[in-house]
C-alpha positions as CSV (number, residue, x, y, z in Angstrom):
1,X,41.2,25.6,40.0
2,X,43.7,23.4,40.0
3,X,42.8,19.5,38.0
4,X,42.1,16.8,39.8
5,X,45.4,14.0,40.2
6,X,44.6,10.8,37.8
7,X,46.7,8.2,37.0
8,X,46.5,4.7,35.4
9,X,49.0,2.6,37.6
10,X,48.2,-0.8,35.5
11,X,46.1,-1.9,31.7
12,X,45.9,-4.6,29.9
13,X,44.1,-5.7,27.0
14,X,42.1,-9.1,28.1
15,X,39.0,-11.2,26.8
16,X,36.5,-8.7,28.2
17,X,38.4,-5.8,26.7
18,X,40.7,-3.1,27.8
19,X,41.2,-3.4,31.2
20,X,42.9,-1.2,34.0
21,X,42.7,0.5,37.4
22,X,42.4,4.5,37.4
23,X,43.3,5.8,40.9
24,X,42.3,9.8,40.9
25,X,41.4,12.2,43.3
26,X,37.7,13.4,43.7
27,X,36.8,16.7,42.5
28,X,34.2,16.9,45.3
29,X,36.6,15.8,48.0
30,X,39.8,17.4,47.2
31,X,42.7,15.2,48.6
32,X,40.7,12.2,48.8
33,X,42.6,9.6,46.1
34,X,40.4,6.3,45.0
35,X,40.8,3.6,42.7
36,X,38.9,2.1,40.2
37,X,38.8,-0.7,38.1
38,X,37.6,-0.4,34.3
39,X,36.9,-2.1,31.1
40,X,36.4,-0.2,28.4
41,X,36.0,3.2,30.5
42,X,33.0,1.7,32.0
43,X,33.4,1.1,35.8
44,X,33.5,-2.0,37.4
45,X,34.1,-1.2,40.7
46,X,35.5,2.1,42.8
47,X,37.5,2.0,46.7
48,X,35.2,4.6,46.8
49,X,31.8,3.0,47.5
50,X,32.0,-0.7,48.1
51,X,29.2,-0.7,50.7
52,X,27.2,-3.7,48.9
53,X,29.8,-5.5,47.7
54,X,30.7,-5.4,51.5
55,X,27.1,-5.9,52.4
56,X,26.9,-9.1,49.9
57,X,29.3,-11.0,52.3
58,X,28.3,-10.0,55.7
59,X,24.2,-10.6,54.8
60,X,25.1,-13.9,53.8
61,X,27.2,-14.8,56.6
62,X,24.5,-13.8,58.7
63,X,21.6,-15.5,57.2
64,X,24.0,-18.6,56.4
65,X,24.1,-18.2,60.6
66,X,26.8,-21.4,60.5
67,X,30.0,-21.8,61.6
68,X,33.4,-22.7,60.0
69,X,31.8,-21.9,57.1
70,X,33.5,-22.6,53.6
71,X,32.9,-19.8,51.4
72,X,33.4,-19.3,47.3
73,X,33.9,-15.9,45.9
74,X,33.4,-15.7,42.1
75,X,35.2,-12.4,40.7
76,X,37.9,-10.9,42.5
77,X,37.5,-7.6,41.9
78,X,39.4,-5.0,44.2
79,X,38.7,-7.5,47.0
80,X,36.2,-5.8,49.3
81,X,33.9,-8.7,48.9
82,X,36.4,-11.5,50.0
83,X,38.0,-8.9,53.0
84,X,34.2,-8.7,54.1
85,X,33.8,-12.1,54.4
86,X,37.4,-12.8,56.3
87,X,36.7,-10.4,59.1
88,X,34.2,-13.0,60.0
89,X,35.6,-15.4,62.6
90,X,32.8,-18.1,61.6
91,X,34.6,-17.8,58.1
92,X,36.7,-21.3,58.0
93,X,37.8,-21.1,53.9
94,X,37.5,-19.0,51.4
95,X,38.2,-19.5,47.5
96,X,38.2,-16.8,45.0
97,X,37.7,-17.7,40.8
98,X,38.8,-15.0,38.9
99,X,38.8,-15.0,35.2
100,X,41.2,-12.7,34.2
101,X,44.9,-13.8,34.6
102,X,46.0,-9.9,34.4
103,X,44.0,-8.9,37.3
104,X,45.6,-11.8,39.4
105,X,49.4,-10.7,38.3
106,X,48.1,-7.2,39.5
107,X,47.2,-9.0,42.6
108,X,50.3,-10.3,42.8
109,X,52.3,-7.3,42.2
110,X,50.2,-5.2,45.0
111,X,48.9,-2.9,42.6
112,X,45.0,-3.8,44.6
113,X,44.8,-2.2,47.6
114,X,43.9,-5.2,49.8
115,X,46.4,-7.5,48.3
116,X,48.4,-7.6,51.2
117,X,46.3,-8.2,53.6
118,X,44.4,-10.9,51.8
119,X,47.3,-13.3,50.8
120,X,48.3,-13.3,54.3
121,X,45.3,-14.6,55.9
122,X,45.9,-18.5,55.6
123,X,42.3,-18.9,55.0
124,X,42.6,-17.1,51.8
125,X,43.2,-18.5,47.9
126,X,42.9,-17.1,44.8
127,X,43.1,-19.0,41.3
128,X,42.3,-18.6,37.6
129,X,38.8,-19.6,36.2
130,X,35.6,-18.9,34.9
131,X,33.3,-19.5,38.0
132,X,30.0,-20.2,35.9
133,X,31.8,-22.7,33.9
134,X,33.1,-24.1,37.8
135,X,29.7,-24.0,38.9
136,X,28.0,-25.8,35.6
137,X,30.4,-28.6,36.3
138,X,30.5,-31.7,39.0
139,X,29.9,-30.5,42.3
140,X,34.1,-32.2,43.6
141,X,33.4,-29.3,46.7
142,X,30.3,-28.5,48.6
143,X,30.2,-24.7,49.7
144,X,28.4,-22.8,52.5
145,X,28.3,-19.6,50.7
146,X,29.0,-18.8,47.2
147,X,28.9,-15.0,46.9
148,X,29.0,-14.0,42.6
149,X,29.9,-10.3,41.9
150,X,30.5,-10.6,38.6
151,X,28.0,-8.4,35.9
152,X,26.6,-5.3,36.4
153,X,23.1,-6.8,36.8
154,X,21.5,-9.8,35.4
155,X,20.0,-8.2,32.4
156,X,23.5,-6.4,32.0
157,X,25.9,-8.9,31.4
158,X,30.2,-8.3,31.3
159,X,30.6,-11.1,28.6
160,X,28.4,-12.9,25.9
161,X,29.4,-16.5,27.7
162,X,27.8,-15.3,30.8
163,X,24.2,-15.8,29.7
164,X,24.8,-19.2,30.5
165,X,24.3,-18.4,34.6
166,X,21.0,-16.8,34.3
167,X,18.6,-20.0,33.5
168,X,17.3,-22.5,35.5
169,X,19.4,-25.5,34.3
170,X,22.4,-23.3,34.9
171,X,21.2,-22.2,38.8
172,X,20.1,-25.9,39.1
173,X,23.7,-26.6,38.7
174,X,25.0,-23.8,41.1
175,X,23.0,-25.3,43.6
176,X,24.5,-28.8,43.2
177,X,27.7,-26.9,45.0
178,X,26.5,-25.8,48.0
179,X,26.0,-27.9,51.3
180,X,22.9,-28.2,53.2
181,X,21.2,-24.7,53.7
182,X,23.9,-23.2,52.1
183,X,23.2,-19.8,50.4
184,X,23.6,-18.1,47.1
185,X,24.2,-14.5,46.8
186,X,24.6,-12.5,43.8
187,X,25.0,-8.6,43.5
188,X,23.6,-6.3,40.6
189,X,23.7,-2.6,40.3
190,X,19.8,-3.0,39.6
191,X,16.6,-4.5,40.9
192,X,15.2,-7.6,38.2
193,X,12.0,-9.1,39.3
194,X,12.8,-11.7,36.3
195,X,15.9,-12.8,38.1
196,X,14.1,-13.1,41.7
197,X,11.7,-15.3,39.9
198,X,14.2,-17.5,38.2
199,X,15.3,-18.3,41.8
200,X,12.5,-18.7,43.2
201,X,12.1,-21.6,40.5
202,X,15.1,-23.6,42.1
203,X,15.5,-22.3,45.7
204,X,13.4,-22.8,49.1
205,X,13.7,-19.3,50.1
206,X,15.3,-16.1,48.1
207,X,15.1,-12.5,49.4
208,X,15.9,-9.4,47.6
209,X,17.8,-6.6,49.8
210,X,18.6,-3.4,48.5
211,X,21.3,-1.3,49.8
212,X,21.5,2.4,49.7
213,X,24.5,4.4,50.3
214,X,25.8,8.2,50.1
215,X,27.7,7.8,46.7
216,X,30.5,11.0,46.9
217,X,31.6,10.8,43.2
218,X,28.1,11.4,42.0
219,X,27.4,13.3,44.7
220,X,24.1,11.5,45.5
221,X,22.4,8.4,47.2
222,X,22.8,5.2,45.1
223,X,20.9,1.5,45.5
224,X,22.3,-1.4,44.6
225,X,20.6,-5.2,44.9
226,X,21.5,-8.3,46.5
227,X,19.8,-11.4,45.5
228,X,20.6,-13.9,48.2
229,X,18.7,-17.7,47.5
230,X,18.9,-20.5,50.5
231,X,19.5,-24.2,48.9
């Protein structure tokens, strides 16, 4: 049997720790080529199954139910989150924060797939930041949406700073920066009843969807969780 392609087409060493995209092809679906991005040999996120982080944008546009709707994207990831949200027409704006300056110079090289096609939607910008330290500041913008895919879960956290997000002061804050019924969303890789209470604490209405999808590298069905909290 003849190995599976993989290749490492950009790393860099960064704050979080090593981090850098692995494109390879699937041993279960020969010829089929994704990418993923990786600290530390732990994924972050694969073009292979990006159905919530897909499903984080379009629930909230939907429940948002607005129009011209500004929207604020913290983490950029490979992009599927932001795309998601563009191929909405009632999409007006839409800022991404991302933390690491490496993953925005591999933005701007094209080395993410979606790269193209992001920068040249005029509604689309993208600039350096640390979104919970944006969001536990003064409120100089007022969002419709601000979608966070950032940690694995809530209880899982990518950097020691992050803990800062996930108390009530800190959501108290977030909420400062959306406009009038606008909506919160966050993504995890797993259900926390904790979380769903912390925003129940700050927020008129919160609702925890879980999406399940076909999963091809691991050959099985996979959940992951959206936590989405009305202002």
């Amino acid at each position: 049997m003849v190995a599976p392609i993989v290749e490492v087409p950009a790393s860099e060493q960064t704050s979080l720790g090593m981090v850098y995209l692995r494109q390879r092809e699937l041993r279960s679906l020969p010829g089929t080529v994704v990418l993923e991005l990786r600290v530390d040999h732990v994924l972050l996120m694969s073009s292979c199954s990006t159905h919530s982080e897909r499903a984080l944008a379009r629930r909230a546009i939907e429940l948002h139910g607005g129009e011209a709707l500004d929207v604020l994207v913290g983490g950029l990831g490979l992009g599927y989150t932001a795309r998601e949200a563009l191929r909405s027409t009632d999409v007006a704006s839409l800022e991404v924060i991302e933390l690491l300056p490496e993953l925005i110079g591999w933005f701007g090289s094209g080395l993410l797939p979606l790269a193209g096609e992001l920068a040249a939607d005029p509604r689309f910008s993208l600039r350096r930041g640390d979104v919970y330290a944006h969001l536990g500041g003064p409120a100089s913008r007022r969002y419709d949406l601000i979608l966070i895919d950032v940690d694995h879960a809530p209880e899982e956290r990518l950097g020691d700073t992050h803990d800062v997000f996930y108390s009530e002061e800190a959501l108290r804050k977030a909420r400062e920066h959306l406009a009038p019924n606008g909506l919160l969303g966050v993504w995890s890789y797993a259900e926390s009843a904790a979380f769903a209470q912390l925003l129940g604490r700050v927020f008129a209405e919160v609702r925890v969807e879980r999406v399940t999808f076909w999963n091809p590298v691991a050959e099985e069905e996979e959940s992951n969780w959206l936590f989405l909290a009305r202002h």
